[in-house]
mmCIF file of the N, C-alpha and C atoms, coordinates in Angstrom:
data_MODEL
# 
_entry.id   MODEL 
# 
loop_
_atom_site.group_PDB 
_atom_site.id 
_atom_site.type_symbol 
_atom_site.label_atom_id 
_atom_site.label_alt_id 
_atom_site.label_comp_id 
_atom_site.label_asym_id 
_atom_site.label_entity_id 
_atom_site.label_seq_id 
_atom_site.pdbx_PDB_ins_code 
_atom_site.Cartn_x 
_atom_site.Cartn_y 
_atom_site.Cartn_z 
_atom_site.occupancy 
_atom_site.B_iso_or_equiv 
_atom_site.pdbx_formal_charge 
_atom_site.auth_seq_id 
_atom_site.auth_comp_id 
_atom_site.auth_asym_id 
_atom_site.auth_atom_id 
_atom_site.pdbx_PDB_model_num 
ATOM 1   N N  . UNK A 1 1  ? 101.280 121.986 116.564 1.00 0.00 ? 1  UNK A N  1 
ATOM 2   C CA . UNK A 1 1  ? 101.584 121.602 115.226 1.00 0.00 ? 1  UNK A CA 1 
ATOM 3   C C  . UNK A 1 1  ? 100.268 121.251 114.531 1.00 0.00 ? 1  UNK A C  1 
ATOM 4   N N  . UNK A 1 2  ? 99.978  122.030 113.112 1.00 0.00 ? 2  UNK A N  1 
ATOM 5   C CA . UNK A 1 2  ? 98.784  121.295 112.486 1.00 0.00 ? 2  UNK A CA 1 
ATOM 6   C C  . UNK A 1 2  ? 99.379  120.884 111.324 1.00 0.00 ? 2  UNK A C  1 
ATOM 7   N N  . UNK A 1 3  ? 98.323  119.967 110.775 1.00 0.00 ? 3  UNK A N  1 
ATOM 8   C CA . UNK A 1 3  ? 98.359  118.860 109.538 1.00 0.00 ? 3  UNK A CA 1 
ATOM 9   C C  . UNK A 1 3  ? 97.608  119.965 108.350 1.00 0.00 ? 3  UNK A C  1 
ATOM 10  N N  . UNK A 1 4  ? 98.609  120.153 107.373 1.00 0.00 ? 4  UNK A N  1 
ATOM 11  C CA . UNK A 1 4  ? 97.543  121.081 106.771 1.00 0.00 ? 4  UNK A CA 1 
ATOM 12  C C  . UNK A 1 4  ? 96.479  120.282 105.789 1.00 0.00 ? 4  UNK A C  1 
ATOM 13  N N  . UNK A 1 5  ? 96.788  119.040 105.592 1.00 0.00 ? 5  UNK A N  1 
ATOM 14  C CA . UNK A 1 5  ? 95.435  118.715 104.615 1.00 0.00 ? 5  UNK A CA 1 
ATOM 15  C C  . UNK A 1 5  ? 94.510  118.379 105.871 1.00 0.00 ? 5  UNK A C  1 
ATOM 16  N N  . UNK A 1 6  ? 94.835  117.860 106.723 1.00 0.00 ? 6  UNK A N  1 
ATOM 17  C CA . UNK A 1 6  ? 93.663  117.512 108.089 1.00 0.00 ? 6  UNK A CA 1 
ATOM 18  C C  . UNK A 1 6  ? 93.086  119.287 108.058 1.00 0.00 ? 6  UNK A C  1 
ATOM 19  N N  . UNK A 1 7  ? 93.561  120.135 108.343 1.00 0.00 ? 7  UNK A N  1 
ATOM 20  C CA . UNK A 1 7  ? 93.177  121.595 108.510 1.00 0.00 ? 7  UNK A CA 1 
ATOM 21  C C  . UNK A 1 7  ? 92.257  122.110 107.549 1.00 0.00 ? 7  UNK A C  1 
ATOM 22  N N  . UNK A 1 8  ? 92.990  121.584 105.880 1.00 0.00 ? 8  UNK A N  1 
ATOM 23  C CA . UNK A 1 8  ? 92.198  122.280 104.784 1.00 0.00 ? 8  UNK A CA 1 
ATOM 24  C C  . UNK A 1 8  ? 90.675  121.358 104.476 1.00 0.00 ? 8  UNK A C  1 
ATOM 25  N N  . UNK A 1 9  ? 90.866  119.964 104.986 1.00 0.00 ? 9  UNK A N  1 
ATOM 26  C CA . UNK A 1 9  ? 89.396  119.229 104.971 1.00 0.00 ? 9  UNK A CA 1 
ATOM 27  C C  . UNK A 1 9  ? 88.243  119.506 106.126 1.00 0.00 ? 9  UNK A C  1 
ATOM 28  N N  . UNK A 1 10 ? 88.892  120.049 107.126 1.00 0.00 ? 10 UNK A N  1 
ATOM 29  C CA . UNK A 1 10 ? 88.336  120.185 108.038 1.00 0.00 ? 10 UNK A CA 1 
ATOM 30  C C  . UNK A 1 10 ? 87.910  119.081 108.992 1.00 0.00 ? 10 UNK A C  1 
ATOM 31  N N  . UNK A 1 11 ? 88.962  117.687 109.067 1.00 0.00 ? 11 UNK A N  1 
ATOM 32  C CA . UNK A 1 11 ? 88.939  116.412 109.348 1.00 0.00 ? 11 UNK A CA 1 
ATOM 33  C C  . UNK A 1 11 ? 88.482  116.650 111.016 1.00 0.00 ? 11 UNK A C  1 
ATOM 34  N N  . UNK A 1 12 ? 88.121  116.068 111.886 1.00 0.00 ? 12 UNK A N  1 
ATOM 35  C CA . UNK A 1 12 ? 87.628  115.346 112.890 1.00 0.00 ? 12 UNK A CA 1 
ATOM 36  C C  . UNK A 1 12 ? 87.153  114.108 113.241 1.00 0.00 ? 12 UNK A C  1 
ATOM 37  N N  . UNK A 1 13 ? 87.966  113.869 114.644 1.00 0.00 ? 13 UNK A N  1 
ATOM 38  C CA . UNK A 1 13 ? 87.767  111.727 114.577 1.00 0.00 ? 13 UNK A CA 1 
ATOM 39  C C  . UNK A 1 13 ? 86.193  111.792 114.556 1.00 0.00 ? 13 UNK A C  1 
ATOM 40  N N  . UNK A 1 14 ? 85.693  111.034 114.464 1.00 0.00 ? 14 UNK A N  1 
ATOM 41  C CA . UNK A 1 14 ? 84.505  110.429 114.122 1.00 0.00 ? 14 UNK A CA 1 
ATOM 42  C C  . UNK A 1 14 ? 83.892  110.023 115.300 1.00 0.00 ? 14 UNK A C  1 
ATOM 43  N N  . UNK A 1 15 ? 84.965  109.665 116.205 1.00 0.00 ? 15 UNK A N  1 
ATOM 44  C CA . UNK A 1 15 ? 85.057  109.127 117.785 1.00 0.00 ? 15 UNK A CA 1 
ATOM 45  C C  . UNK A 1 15 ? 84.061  110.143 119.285 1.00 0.00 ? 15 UNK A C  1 
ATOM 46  N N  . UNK A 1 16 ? 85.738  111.145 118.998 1.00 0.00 ? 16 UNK A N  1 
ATOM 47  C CA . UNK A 1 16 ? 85.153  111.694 119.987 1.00 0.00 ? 16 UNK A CA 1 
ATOM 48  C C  . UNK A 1 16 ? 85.406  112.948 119.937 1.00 0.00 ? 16 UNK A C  1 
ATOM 49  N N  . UNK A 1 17 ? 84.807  113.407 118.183 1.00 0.00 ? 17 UNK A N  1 
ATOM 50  C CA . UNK A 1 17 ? 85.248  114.460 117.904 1.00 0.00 ? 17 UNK A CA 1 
ATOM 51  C C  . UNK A 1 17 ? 86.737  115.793 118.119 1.00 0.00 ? 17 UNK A C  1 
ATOM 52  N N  . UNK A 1 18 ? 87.814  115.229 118.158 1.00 0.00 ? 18 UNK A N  1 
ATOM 53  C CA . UNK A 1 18 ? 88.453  115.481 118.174 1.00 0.00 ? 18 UNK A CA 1 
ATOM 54  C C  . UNK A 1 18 ? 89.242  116.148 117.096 1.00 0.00 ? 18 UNK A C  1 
ATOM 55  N N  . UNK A 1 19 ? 89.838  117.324 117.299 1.00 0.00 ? 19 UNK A N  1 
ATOM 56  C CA . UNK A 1 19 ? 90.102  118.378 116.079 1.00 0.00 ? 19 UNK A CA 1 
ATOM 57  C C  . UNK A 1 19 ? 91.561  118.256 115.634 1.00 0.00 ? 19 UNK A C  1 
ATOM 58  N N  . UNK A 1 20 ? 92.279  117.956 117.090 1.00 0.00 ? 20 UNK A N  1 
ATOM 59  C CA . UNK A 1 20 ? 93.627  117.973 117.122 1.00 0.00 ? 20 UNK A CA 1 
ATOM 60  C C  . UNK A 1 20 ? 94.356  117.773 115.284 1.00 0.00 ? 20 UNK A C  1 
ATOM 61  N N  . UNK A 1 21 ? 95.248  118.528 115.472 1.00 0.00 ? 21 UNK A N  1 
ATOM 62  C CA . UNK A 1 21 ? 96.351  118.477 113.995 1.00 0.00 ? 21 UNK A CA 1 
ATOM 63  C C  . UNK A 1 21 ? 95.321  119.892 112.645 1.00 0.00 ? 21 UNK A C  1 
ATOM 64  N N  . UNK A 1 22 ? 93.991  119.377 112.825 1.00 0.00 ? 22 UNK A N  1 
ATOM 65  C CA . UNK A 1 22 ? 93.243  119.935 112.253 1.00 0.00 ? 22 UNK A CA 1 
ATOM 66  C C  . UNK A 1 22 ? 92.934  121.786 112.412 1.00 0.00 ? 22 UNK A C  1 
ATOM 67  N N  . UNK A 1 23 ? 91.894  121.908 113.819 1.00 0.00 ? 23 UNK A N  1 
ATOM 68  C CA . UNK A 1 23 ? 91.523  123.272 113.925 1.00 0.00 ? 23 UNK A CA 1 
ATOM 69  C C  . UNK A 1 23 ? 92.033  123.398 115.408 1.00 0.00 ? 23 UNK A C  1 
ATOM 70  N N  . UNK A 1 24 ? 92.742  122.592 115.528 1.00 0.00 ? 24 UNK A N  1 
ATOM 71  C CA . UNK A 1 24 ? 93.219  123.443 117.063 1.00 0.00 ? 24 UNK A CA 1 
ATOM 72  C C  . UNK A 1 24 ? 95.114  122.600 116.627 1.00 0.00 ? 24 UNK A C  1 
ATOM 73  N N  . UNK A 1 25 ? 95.779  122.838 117.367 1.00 0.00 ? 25 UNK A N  1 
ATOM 74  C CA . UNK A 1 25 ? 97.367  122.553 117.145 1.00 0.00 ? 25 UNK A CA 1 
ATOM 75  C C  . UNK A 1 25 ? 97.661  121.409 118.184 1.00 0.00 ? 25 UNK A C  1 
ATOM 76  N N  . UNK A 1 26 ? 98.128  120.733 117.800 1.00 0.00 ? 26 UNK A N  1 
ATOM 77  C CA . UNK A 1 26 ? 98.742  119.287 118.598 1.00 0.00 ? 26 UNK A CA 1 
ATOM 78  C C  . UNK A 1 26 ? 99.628  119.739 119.710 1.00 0.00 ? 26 UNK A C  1 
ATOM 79  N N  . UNK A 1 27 ? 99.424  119.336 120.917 1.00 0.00 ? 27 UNK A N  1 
ATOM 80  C CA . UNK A 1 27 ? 100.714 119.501 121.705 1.00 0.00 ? 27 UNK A CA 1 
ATOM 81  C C  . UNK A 1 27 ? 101.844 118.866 122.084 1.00 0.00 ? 27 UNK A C  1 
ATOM 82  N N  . UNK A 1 28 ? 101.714 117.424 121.674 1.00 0.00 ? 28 UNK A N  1 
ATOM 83  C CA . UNK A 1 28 ? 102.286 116.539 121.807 1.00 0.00 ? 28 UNK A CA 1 
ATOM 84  C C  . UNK A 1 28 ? 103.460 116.283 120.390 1.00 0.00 ? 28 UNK A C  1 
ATOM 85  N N  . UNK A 1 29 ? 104.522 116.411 120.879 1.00 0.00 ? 29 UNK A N  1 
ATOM 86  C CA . UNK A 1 29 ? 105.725 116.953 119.886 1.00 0.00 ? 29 UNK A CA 1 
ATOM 87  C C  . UNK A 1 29 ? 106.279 115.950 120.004 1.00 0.00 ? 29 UNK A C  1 
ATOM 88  N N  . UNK A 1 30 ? 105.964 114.554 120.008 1.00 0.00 ? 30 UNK A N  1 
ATOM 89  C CA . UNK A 1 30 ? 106.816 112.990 119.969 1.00 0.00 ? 30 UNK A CA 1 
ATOM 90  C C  . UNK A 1 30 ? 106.427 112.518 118.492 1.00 0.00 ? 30 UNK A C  1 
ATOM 91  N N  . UNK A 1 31 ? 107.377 111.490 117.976 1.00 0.00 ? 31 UNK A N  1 
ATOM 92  C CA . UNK A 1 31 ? 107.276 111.423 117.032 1.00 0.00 ? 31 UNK A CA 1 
ATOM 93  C C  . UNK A 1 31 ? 106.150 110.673 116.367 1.00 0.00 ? 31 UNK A C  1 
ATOM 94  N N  . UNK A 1 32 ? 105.781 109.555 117.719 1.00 0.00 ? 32 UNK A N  1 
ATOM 95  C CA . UNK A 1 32 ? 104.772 108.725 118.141 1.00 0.00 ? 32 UNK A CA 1 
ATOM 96  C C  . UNK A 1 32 ? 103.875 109.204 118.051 1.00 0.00 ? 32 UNK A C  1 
ATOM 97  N N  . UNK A 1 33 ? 103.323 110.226 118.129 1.00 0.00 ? 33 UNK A N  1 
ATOM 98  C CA . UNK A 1 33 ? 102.304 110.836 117.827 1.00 0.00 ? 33 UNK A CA 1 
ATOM 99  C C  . UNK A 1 33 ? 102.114 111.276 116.856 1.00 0.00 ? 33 UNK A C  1 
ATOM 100 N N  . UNK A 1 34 ? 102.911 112.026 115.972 1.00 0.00 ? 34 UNK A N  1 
ATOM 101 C CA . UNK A 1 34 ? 102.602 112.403 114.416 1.00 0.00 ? 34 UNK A CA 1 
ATOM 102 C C  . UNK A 1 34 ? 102.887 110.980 113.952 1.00 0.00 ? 34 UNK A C  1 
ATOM 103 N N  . UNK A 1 35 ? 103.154 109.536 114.230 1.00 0.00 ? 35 UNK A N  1 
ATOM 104 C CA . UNK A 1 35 ? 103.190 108.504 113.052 1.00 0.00 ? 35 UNK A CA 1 
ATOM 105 C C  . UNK A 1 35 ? 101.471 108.047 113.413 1.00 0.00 ? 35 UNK A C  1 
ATOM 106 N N  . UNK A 1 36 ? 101.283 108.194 115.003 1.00 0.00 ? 36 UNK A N  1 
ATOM 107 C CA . UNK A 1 36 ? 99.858  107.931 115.241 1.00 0.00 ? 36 UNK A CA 1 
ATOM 108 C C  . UNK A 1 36 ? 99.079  108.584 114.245 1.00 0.00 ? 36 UNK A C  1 
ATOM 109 N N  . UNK A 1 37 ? 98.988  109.938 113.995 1.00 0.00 ? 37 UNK A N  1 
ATOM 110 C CA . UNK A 1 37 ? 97.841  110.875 113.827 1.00 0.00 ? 37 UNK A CA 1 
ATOM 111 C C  . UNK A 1 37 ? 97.819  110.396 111.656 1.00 0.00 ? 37 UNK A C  1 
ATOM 112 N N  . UNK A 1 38 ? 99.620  110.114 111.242 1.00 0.00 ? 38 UNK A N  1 
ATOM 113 C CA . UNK A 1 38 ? 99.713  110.038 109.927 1.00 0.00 ? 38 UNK A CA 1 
ATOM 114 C C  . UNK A 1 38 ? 98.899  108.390 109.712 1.00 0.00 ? 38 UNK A C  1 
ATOM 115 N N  . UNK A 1 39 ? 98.464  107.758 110.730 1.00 0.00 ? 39 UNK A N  1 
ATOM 116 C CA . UNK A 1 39 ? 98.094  105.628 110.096 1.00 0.00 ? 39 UNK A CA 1 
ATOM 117 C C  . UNK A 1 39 ? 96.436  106.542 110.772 1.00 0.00 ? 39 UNK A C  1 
ATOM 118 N N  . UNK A 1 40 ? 95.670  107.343 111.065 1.00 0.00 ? 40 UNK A N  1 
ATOM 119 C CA . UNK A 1 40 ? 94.369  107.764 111.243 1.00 0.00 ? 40 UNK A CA 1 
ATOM 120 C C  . UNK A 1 40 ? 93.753  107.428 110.262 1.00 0.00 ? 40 UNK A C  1 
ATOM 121 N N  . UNK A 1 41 ? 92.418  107.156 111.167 1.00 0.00 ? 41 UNK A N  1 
ATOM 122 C CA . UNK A 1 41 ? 91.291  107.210 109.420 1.00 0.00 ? 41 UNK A CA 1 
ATOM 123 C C  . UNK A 1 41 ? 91.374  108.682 109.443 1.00 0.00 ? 41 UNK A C  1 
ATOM 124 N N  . UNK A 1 42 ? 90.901  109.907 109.965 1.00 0.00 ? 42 UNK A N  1 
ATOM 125 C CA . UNK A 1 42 ? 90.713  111.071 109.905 1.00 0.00 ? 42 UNK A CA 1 
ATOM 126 C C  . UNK A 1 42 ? 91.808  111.519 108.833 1.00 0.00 ? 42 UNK A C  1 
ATOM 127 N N  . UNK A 1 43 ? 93.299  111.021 109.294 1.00 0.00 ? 43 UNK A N  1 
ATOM 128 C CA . UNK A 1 43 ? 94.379  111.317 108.017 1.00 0.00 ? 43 UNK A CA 1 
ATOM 129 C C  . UNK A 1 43 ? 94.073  111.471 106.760 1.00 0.00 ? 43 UNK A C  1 
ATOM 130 N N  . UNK A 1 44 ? 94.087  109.940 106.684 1.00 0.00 ? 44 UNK A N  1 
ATOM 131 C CA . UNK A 1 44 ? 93.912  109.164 105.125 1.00 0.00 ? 44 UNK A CA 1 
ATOM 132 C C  . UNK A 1 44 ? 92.813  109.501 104.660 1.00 0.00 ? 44 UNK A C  1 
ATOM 133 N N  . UNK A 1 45 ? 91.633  109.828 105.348 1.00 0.00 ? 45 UNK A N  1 
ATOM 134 C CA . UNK A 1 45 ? 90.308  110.592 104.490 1.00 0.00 ? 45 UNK A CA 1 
ATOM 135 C C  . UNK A 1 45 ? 90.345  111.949 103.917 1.00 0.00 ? 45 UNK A C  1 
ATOM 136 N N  . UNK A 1 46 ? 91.599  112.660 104.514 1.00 0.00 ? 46 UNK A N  1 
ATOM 137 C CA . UNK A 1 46 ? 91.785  113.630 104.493 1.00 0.00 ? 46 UNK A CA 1 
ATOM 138 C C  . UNK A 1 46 ? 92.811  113.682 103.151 1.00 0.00 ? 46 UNK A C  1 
ATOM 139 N N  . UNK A 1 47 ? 93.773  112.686 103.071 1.00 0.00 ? 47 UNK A N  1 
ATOM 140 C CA . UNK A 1 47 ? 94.442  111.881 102.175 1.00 0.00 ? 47 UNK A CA 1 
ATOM 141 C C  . UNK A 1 47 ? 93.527  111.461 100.681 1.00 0.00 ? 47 UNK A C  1 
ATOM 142 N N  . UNK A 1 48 ? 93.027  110.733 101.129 1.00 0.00 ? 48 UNK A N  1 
ATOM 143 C CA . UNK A 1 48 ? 91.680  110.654 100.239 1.00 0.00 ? 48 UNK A CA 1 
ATOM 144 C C  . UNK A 1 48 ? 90.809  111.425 99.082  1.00 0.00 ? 48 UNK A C  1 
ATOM 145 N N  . UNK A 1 49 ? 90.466  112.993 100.170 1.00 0.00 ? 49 UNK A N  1 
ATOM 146 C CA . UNK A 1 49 ? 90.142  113.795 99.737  1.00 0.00 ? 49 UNK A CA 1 
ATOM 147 C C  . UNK A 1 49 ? 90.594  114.835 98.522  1.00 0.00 ? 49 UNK A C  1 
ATOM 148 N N  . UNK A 1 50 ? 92.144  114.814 99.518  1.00 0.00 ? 50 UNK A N  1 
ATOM 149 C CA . UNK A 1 50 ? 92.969  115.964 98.242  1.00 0.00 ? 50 UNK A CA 1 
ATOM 150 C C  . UNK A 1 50 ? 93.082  115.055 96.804  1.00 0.00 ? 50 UNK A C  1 
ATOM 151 N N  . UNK A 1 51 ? 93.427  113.604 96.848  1.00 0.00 ? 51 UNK A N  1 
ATOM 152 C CA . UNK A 1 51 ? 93.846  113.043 95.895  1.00 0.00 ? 51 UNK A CA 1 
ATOM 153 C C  . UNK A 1 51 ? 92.416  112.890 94.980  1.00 0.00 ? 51 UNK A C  1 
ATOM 154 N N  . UNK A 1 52 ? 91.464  112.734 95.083  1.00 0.00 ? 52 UNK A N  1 
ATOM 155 C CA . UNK A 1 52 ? 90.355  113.233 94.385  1.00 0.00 ? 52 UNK A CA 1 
ATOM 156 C C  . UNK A 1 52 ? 89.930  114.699 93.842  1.00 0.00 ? 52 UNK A C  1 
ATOM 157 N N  . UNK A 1 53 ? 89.973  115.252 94.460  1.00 0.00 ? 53 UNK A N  1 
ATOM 158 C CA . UNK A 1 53 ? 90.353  117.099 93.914  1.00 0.00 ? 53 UNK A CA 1 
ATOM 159 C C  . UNK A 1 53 ? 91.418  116.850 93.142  1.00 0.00 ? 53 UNK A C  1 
ATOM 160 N N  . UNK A 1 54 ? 92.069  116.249 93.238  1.00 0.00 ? 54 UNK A N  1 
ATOM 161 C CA . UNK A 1 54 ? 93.618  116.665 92.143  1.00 0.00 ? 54 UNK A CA 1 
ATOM 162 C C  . UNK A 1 54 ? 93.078  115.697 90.930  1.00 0.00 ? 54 UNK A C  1 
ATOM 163 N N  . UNK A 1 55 ? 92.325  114.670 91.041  1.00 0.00 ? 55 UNK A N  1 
ATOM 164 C CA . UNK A 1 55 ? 91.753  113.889 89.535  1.00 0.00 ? 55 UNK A CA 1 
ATOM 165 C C  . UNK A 1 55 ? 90.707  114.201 89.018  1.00 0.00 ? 55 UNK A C  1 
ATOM 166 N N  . UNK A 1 56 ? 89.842  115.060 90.027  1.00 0.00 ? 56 UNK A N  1 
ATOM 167 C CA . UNK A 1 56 ? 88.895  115.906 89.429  1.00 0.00 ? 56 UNK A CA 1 
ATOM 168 C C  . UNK A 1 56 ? 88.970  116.881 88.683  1.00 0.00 ? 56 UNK A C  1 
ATOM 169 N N  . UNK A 1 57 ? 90.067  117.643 89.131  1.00 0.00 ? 57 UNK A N  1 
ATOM 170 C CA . UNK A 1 57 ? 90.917  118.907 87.912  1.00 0.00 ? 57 UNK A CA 1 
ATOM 171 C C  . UNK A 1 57 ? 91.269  118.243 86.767  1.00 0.00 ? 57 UNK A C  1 
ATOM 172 N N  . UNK A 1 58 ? 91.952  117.544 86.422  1.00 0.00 ? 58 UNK A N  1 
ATOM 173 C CA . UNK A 1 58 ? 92.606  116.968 85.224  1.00 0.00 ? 58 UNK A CA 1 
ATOM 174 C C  . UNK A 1 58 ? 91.193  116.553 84.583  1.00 0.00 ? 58 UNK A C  1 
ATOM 175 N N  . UNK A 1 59 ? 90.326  115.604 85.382  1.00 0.00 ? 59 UNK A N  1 
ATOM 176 C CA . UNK A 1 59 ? 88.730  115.242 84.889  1.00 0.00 ? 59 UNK A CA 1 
ATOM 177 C C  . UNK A 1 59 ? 88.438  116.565 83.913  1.00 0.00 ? 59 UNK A C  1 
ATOM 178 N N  . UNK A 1 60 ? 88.615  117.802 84.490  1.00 0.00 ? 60 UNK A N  1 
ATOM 179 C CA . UNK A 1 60 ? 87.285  118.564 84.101  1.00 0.00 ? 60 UNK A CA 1 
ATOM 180 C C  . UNK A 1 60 ? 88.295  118.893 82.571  1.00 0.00 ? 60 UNK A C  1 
ATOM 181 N N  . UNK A 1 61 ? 89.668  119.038 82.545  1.00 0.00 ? 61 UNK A N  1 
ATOM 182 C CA . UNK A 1 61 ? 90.198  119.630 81.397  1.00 0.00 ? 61 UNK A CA 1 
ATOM 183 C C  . UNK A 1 61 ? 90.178  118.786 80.772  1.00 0.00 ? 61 UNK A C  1 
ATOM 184 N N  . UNK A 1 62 ? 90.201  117.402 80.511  1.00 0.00 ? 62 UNK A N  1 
ATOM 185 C CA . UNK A 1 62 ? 90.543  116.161 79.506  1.00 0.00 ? 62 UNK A CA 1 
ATOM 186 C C  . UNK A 1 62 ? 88.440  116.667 78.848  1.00 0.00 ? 62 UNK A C  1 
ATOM 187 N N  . UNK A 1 63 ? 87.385  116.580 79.828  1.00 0.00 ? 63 UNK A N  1 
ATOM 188 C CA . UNK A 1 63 ? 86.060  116.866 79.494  1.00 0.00 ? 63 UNK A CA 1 
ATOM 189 C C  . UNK A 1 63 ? 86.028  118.182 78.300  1.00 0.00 ? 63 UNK A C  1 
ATOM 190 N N  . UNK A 1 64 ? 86.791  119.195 78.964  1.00 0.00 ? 64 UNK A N  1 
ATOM 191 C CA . UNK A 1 64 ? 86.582  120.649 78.580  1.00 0.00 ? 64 UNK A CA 1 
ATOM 192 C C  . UNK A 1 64 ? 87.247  120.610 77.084  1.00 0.00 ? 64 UNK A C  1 
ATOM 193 N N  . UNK A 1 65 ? 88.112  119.716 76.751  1.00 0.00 ? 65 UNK A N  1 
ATOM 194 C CA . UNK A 1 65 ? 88.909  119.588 75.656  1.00 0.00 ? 65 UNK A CA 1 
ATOM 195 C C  . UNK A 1 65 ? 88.221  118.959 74.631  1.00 0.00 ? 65 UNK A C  1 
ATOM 196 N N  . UNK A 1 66 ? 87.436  117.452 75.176  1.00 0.00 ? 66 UNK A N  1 
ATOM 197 C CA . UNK A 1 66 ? 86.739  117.021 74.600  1.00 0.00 ? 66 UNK A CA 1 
ATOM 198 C C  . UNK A 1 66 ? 85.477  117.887 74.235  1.00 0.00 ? 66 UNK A C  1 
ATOM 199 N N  . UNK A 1 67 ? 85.342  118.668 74.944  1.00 0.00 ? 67 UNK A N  1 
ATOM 200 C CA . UNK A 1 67 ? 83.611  119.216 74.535  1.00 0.00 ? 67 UNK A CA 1 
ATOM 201 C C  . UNK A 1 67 ? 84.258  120.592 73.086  1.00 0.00 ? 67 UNK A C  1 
ATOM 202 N N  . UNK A 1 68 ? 85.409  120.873 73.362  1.00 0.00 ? 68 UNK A N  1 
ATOM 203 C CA . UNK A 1 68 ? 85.720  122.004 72.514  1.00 0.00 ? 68 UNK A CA 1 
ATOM 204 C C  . UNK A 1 68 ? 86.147  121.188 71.363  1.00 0.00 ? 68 UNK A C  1 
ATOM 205 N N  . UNK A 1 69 ? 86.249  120.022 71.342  1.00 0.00 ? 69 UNK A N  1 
ATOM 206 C CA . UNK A 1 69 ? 86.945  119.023 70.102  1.00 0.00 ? 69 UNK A CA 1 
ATOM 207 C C  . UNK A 1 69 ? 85.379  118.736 69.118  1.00 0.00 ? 69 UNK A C  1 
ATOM 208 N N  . UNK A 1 70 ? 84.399  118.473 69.893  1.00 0.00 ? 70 UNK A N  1 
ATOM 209 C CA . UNK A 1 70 ? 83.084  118.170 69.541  1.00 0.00 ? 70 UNK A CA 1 
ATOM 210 C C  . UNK A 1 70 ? 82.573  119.462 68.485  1.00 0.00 ? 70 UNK A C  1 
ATOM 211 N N  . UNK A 1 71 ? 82.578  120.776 69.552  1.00 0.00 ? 71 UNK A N  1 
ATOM 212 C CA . UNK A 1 71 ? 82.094  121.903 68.903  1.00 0.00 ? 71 UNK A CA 1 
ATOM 213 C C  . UNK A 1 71 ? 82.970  122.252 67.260  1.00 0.00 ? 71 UNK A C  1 
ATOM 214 N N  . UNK A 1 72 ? 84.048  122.264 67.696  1.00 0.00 ? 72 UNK A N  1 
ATOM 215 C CA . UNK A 1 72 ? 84.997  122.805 66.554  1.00 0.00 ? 72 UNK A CA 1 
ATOM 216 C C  . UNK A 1 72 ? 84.603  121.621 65.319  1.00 0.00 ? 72 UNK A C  1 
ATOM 217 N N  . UNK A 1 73 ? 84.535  120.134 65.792  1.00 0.00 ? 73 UNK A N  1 
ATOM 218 C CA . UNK A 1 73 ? 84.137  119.425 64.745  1.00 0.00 ? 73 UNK A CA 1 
ATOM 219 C C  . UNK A 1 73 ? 82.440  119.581 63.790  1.00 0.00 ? 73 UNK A C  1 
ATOM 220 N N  . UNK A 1 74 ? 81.875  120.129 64.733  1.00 0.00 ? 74 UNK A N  1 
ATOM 221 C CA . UNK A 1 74 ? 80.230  120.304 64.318  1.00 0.00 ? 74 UNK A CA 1 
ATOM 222 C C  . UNK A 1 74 ? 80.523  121.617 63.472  1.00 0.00 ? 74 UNK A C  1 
ATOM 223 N N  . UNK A 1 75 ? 81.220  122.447 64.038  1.00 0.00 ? 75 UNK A N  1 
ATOM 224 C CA . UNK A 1 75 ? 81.304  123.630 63.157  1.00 0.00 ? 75 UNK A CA 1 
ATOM 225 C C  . UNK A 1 75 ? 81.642  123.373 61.518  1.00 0.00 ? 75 UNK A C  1 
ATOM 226 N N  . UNK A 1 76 ? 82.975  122.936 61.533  1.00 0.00 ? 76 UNK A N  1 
ATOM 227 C CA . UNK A 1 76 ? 83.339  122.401 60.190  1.00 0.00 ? 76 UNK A CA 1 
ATOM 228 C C  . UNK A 1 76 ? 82.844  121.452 59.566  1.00 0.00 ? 76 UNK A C  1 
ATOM 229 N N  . UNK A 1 77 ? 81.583  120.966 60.234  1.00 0.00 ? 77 UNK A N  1 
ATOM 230 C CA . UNK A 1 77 ? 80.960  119.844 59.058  1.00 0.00 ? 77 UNK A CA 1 
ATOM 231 C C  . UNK A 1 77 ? 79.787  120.808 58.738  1.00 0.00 ? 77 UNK A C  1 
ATOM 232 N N  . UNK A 1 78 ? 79.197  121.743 59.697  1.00 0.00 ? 78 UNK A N  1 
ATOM 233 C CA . UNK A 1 78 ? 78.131  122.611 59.318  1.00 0.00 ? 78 UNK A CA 1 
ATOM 234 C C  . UNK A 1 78 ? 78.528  123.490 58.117  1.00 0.00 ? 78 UNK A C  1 
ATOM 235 N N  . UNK A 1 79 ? 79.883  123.876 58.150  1.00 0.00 ? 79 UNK A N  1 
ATOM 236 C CA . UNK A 1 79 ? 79.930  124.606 56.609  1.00 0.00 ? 79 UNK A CA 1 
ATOM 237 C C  . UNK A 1 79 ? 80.360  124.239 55.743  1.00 0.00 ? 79 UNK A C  1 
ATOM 238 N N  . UNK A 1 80 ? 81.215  122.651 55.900  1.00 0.00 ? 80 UNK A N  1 
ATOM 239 C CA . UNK A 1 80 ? 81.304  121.779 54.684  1.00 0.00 ? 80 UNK A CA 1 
ATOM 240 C C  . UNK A 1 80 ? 79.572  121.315 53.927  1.00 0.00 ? 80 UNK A C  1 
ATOM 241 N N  . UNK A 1 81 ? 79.033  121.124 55.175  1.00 0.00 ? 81 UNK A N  1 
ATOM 242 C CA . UNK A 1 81 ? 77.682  120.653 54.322  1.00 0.00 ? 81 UNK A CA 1 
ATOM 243 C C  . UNK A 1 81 ? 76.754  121.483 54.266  1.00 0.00 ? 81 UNK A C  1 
ATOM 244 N N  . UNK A 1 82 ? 76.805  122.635 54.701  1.00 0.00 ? 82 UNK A N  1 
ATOM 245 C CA . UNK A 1 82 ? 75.802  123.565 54.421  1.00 0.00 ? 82 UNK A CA 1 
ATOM 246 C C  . UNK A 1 82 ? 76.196  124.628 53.531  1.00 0.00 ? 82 UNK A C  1 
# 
């Protein structure tokens, strides 16, 4: 069984390098073990990660909106006053 945000970060414990959930598949099919692997730091960094990519997108369009709000305003004062 893999974790796909552990997979898509490319997470490994820190410990003893361990890939499990990540780039190799878990073998251990108890439930105890996926609540283990979900309370990980490796998890939650991984956790971490996506949820920053997802506020970084919205970041760049709220920016991209603002910068096209700027231009369009410079335009129309350039040919009101020029």
């Amino acid at each position: 069984m893999y974790c796909s945000l552990c997979k898509k970060h490319k997470c490994s414990n820190t410990q003893n390098k361990s890939t499990a959930f990540a780039e190799t598949p878990s073998v251990t099919l108890k439930k105890s073990a996926l609540q283990e692997h979900l309370n990980s730091k490796k998890h939650i960094s991984a956790v971490e990660t996506e949820l920053l990519n997802r506020v970084s997108y919205f970041q760049k369009e709220v920016t991209t909106k603002d910068l096209v709000e700027e231009s369009v305003l410079n335009k129309v004062l350039i040919r009101f006053i020029g």
